[in-house]
BALOBA-1460 file (C-alpha; in Angstrom, 3 decimals):
// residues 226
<rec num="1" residu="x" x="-59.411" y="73.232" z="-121.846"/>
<rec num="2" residu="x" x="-56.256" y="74.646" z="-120.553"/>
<rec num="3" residu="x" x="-52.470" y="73.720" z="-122.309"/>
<rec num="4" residu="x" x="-49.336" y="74.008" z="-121.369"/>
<rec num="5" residu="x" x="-46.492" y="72.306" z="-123.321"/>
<rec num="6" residu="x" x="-42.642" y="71.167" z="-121.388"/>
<rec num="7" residu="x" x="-39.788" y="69.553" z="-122.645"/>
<rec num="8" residu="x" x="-39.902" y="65.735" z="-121.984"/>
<rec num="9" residu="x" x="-39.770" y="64.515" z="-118.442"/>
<rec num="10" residu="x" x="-39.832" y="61.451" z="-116.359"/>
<rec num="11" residu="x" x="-42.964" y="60.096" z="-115.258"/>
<rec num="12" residu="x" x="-43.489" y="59.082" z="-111.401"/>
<rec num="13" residu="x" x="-45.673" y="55.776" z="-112.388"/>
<rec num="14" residu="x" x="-46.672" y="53.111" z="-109.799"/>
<rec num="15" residu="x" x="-44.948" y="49.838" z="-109.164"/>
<rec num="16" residu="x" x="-47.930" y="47.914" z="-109.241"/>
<rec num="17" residu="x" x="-51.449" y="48.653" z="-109.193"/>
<rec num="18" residu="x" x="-54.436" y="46.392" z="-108.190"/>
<rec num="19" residu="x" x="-56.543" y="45.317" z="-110.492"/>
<rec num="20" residu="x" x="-60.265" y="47.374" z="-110.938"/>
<rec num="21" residu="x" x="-63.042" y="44.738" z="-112.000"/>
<rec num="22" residu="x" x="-66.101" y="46.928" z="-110.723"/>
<rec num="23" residu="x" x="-67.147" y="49.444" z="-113.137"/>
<rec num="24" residu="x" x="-69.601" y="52.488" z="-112.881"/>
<rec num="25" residu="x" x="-66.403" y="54.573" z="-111.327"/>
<rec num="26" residu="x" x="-67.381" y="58.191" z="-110.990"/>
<rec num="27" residu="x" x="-65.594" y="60.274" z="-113.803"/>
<rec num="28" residu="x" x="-63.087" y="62.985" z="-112.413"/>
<rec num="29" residu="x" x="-61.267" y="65.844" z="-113.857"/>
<rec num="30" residu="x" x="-58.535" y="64.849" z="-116.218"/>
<rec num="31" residu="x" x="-54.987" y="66.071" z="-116.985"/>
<rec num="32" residu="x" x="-53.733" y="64.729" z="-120.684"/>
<rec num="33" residu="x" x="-50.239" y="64.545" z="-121.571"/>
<rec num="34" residu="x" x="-49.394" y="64.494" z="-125.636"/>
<rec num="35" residu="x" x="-46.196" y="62.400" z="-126.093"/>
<rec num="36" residu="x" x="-44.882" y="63.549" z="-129.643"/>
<rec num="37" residu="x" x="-41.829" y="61.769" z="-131.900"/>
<rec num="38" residu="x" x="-40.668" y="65.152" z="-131.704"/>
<rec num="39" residu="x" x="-40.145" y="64.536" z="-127.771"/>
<rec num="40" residu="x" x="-42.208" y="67.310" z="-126.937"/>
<rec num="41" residu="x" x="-44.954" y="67.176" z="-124.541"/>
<rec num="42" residu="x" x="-47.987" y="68.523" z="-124.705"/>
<rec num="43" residu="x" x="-50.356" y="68.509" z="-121.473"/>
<rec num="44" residu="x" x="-54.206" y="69.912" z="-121.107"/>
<rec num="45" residu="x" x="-56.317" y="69.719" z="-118.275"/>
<rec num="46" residu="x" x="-60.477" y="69.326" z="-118.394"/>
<rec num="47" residu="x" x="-62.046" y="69.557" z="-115.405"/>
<rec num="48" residu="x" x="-65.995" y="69.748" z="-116.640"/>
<rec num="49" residu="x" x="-66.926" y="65.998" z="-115.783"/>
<rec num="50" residu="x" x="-68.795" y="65.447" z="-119.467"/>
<rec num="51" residu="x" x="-65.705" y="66.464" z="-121.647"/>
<rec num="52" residu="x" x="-63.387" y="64.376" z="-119.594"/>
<rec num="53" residu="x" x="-66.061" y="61.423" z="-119.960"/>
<rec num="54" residu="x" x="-65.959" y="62.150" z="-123.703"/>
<rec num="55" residu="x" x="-62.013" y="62.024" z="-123.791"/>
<rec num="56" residu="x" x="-62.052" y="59.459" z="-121.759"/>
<rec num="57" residu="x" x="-64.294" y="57.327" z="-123.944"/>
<rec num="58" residu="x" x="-62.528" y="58.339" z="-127.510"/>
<rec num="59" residu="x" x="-59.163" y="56.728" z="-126.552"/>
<rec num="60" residu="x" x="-58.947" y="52.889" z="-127.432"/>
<rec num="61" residu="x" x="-56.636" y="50.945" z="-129.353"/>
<rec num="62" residu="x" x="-57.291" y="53.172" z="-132.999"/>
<rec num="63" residu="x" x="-56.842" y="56.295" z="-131.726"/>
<rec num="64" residu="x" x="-53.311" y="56.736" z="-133.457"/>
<rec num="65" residu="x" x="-54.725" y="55.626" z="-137.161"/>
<rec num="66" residu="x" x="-56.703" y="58.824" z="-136.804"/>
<rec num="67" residu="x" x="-55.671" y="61.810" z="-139.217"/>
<rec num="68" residu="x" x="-56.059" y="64.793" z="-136.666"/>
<rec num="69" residu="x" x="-56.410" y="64.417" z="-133.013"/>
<rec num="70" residu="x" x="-58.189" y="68.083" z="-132.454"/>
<rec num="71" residu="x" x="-58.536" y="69.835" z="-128.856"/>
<rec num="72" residu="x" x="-60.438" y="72.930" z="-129.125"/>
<rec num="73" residu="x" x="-59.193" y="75.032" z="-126.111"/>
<rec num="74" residu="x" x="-60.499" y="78.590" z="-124.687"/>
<rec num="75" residu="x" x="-58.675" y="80.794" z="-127.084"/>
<rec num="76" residu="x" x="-56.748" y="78.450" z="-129.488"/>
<rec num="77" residu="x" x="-57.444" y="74.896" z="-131.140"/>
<rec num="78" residu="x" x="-54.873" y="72.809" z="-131.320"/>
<rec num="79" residu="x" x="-54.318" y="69.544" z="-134.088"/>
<rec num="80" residu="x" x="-51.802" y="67.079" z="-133.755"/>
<rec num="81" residu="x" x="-51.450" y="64.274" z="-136.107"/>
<rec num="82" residu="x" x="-52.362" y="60.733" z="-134.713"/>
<rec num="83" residu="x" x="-48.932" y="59.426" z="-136.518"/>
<rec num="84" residu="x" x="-47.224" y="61.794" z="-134.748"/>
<rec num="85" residu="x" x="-47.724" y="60.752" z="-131.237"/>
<rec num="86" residu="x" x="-45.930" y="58.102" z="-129.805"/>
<rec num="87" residu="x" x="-48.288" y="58.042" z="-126.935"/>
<rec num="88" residu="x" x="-50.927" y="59.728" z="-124.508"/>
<rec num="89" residu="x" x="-51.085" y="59.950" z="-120.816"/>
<rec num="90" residu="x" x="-53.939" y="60.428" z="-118.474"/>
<rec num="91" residu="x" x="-53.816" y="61.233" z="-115.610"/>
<rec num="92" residu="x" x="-57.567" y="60.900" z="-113.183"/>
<rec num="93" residu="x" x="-58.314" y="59.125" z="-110.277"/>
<rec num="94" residu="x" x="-60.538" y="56.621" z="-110.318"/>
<rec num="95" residu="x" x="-59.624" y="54.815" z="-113.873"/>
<rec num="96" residu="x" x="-62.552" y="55.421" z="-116.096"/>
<rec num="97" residu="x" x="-64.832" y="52.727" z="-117.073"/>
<rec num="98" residu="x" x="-64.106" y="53.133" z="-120.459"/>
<rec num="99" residu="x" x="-60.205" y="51.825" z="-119.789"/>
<rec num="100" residu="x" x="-61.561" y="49.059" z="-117.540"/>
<rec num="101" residu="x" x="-63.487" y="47.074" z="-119.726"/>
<rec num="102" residu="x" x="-60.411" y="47.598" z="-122.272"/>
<rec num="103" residu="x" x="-58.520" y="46.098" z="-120.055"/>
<rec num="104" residu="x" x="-60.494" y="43.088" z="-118.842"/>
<rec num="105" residu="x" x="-60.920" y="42.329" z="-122.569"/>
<rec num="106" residu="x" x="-56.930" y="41.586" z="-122.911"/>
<rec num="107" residu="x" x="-57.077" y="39.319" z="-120.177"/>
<rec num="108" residu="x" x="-54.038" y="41.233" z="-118.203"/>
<rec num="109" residu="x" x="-52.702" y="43.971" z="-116.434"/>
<rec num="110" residu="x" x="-50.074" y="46.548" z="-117.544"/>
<rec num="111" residu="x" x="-48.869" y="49.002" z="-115.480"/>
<rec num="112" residu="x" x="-45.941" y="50.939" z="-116.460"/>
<rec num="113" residu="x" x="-42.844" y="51.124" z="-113.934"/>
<rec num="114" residu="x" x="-39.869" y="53.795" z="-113.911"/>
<rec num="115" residu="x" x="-36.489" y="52.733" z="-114.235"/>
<rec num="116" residu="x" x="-35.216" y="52.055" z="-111.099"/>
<rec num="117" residu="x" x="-38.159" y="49.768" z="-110.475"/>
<rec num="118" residu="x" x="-37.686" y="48.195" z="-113.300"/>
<rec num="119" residu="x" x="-34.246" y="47.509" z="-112.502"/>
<rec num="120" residu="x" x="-34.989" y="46.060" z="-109.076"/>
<rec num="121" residu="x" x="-37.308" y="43.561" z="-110.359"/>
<rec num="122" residu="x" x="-35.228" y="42.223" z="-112.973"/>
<rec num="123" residu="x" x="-32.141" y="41.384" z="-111.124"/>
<rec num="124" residu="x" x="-34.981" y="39.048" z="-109.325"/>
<rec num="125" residu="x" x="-35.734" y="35.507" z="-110.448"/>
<rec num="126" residu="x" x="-38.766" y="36.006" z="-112.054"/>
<rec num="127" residu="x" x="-40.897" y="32.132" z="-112.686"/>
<rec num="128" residu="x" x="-43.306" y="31.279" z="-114.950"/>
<rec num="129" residu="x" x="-45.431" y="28.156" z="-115.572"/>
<rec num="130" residu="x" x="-47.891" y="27.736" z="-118.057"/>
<rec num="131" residu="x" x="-51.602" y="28.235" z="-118.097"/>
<rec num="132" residu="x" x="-50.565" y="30.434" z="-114.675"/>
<rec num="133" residu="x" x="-50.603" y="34.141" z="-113.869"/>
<rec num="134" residu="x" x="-47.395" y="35.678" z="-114.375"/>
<rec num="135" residu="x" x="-45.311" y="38.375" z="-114.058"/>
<rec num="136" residu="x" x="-43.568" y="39.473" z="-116.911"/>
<rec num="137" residu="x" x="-41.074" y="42.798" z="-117.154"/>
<rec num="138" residu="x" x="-40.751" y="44.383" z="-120.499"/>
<rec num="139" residu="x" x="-38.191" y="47.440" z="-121.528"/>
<rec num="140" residu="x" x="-39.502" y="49.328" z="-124.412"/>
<rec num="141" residu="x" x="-37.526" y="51.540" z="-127.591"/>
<rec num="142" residu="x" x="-39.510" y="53.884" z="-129.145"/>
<rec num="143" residu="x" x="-37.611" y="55.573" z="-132.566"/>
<rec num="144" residu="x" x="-36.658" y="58.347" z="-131.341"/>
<rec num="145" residu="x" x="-34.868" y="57.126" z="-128.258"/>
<rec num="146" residu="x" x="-37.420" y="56.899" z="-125.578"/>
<rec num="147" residu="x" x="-38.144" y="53.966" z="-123.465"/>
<rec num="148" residu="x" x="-40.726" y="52.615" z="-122.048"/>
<rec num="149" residu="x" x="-40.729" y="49.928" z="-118.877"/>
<rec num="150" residu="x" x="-43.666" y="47.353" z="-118.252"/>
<rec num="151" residu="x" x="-44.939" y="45.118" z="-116.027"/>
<rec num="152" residu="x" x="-47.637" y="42.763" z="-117.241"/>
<rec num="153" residu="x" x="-49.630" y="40.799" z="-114.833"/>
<rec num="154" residu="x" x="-50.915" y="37.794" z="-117.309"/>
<rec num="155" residu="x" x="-52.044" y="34.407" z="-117.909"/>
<rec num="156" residu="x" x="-49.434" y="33.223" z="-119.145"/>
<rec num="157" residu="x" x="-49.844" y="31.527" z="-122.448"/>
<rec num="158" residu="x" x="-48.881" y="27.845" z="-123.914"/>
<rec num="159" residu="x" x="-45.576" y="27.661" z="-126.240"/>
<rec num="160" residu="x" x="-47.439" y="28.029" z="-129.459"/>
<rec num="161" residu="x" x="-49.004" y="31.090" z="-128.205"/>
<rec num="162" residu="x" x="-45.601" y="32.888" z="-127.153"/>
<rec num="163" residu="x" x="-44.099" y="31.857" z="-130.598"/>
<rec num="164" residu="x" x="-47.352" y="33.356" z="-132.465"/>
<rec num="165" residu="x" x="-46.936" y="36.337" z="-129.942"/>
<rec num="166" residu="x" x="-43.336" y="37.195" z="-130.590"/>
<rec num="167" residu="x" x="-43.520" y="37.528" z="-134.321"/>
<rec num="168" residu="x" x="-46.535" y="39.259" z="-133.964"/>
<rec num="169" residu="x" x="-45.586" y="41.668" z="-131.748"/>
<rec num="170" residu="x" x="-45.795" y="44.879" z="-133.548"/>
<rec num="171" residu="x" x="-48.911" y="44.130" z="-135.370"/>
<rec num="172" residu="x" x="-50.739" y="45.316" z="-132.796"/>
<rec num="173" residu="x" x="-51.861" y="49.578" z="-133.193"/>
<rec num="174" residu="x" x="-51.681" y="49.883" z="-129.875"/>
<rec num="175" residu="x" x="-50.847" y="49.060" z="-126.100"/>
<rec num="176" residu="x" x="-52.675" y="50.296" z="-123.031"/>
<rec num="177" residu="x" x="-51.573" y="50.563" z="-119.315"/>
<rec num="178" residu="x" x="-51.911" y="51.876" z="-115.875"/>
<rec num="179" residu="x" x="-49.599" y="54.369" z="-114.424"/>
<rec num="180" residu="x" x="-49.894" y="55.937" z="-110.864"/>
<rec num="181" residu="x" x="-52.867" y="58.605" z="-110.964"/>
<rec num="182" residu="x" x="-54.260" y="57.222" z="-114.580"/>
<rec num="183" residu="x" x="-53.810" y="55.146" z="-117.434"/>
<rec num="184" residu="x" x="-51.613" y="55.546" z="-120.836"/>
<rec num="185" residu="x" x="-51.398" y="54.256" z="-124.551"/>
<rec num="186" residu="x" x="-48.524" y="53.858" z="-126.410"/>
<rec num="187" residu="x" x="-48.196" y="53.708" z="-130.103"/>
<rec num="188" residu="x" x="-46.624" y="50.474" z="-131.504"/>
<rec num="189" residu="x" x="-46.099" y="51.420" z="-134.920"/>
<rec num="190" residu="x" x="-43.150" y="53.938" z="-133.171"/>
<rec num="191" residu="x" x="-41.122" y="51.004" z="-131.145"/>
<rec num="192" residu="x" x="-38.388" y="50.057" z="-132.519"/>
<rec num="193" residu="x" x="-37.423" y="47.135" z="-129.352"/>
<rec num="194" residu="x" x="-39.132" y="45.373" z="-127.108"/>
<rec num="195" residu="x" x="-37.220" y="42.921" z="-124.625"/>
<rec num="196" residu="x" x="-39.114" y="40.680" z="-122.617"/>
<rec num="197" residu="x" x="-37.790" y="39.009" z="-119.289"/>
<rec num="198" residu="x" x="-38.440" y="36.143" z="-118.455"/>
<rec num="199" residu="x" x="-38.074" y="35.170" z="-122.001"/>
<rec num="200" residu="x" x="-40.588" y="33.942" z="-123.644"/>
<rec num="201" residu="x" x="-41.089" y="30.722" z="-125.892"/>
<rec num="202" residu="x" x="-39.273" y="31.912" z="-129.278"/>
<rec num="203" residu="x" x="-40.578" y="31.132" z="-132.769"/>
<rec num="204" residu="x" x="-37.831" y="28.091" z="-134.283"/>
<rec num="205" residu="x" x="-36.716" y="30.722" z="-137.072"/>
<rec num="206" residu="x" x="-35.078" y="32.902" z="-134.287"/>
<rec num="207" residu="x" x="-31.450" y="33.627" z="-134.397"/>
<rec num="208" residu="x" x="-29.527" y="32.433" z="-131.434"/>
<rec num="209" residu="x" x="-26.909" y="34.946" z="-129.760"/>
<rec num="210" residu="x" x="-25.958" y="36.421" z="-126.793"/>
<rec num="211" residu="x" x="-25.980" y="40.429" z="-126.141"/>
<rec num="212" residu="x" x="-22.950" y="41.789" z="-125.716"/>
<rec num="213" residu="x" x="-21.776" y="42.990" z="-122.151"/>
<rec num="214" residu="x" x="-21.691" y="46.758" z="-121.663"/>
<rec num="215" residu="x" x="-21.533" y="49.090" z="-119.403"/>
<rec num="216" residu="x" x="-24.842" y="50.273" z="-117.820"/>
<rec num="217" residu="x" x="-24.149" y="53.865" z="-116.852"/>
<rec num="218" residu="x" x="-22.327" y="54.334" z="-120.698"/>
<rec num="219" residu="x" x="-26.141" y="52.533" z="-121.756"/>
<rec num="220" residu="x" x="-28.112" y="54.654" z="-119.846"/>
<rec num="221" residu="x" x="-26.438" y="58.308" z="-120.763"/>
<rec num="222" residu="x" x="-28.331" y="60.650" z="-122.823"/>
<rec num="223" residu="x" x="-31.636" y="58.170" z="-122.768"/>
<rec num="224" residu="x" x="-34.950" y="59.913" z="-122.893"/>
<rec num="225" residu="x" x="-37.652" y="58.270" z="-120.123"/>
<rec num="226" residu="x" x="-41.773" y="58.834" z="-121.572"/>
């Protein structure tokens, strides 16, 4: 396995993809790209069709309560501790199986937008009705300054749900989503914010206030893009 390791960049990721239901997808070469709370990078490539199966398979929704993620490569082996990674990027076209059936389990589709996109969409009336599939747009924080925009495609749950959903938001180890080429994982336990737009049904307990205006090019300086 061949590494290389950058400063952090912005991905390219897809606006919206369609989503897979048929499984048995051929497995392709892989590129992997190791998101640290350091906001270093760290990117391998495997290109033997059973190890990229392998790493393919060994990323679900635990992956970041493990104690060392290890990649043995051709002259060095690497560890990286599953704390330390705010998330992991892959990129191979088709999506593996493996991310599939994760993804039909959670009953939507996430697909992770850059920040002009994201933009775009939101100054768009957005509708939602219940028991219907929606579209949702999400900007993420991650602790060390990094964001982090969403799309979820979704059936869009009943008002008890949402309020169950809010306050359990960060409960959850992990989220998974497509991007264009390949499919990412993000580490929950490392967000720090997560706005949702439309809004969704809030628990009663929530405080009530507006955000402050400001000025989006003073918001945007200096931010760091995963």
């Amino acid at each position: 396995m061949n590494q290389t390791s950058t400063s952090p960049t912005t991905l390219e990721p897809s606006i919206l993809v369609q989503m897979q239901t048929t499984l048995a997808n051929p497995i392709h070469p892989i590129e992997i790209h190791l998101h640290l709370t350091s906001g270093r990078k760290h990117i391998f490539t495997q290109s033997d069709l059973g190890f990229a199966k392998k790493i393919c398979d060994d990323i679900n929704l635990s992956i970041f309560k493990e104690q060392s993620l290890i990649i043995e490569g051709k002259d060095e082996v690497y560890a990286f501790s599953g704390h330390s990674l705010i998330g992991i990027t892959v990129y191979t076209n088709p999506l593996p199986d493996s991310f599939l059936k994760q993804e039909m389990s959670m009953r939507s589709s996430i697909t992770q937008m850059t920040h002009e996109t994201y933009r775009e969409r939101h100054e768009k009336f957005i509708s939602t009705q219940e028991g219907q599939r929606s579209l949702v747009l999400s900007e993420v924080e991650f602790c060390n300054g990094a964001r982090l925009f969403l799309e979820f495609n979704e059936i869009t749950a009943i008002s008890i749900d949402e309020r169950s959903t809010m306050h359990h938001l960060f409960t959850h180890p992990a989220l998974m989503c497509r991007v264009e080429g390949g499919f990412s994982i993000w580490n929950t336990s490392h967000m720090c914010s997560w706005t949702h737009y439309p809004k969704l049904h809030v628990p009663i307990d929530s405080w009530i206030a507006d955000a402050a205006p400001k000025d989006p090019t003073e918001d945007m300086k200096n931010v760091k893009f995963v």
